[in-house]
N, C-alpha and C positions, 0 to 999 in steps of 0.2 A: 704117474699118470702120463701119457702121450700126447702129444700136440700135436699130432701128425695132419698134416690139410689133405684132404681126401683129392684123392685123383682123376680128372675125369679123361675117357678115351678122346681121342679124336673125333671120331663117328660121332659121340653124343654133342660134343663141344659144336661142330660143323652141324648138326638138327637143330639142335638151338639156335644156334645163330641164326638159320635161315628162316624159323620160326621167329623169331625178332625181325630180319629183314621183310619180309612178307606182311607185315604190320599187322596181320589178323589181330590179333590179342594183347594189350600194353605188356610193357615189360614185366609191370607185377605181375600179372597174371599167368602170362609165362615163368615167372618165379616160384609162383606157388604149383602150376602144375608141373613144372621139373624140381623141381624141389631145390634148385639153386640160387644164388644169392644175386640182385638186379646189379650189381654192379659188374658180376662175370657176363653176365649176357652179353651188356653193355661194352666188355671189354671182345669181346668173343665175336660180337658183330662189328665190331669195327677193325677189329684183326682177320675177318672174310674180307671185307668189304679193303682193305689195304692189301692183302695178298690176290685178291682177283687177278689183276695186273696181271702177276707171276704167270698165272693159268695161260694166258692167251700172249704172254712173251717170251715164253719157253721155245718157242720154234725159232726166232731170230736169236737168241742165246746160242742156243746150240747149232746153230749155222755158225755164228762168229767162232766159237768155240772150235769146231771142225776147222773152219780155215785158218784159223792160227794155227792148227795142230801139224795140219798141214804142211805150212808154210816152215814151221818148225823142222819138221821131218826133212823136206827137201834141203832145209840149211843143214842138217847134220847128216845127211848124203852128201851134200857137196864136198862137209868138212873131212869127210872118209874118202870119196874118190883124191883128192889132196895128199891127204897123208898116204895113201895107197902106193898113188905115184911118185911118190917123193923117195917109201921104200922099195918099189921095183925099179928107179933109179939106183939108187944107192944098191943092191944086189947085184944088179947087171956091169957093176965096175968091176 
């Protein structure tokens, strides 16, 4: 016999939640019309409701991201104009 815990998509995970959030219907009742168990709701609207954040701090992530990369980049140009000229020294002797 399997014990396998049944999988559920994102999509459905992310409807339910927001059907939880939304308060129309207690949780039971969202339980019994998805047919899933009140504690995953419960875990599943609170895992929306802590990732919201994410959603609307994505644009300054990836700004900081970009300028480090940046700033990255220019330092390992510098480190190659360096060595560059250190080998077109050393040839022109």
């Amino acid at each position: 016999m399997s014990n396998k815990r049944k999988q559920y998509s994102p999509e459905f995970k992310a409807k339910v939640a927001l059907a939880a959030i939304k308060n129309e219907e207690t949780i039971a009742e969202l339980a019994r019309r998805f047919s899933v168990h009140p504690t995953m709701i419960n875990n599943w609207k609170k895992a929306l409701l802590n990732g919201a954040v994410d959603v609307f701090d994505k644009g300054h992530k990836s700004h900081k991201q970009t300028e480090a990369k940046v700033d990255e980049l220019y330092r390992q140009i510098g480190q190659l104009k360096v060595e560059r000229d250190f080998l077109a020294k050393g040839l022109s002797r």
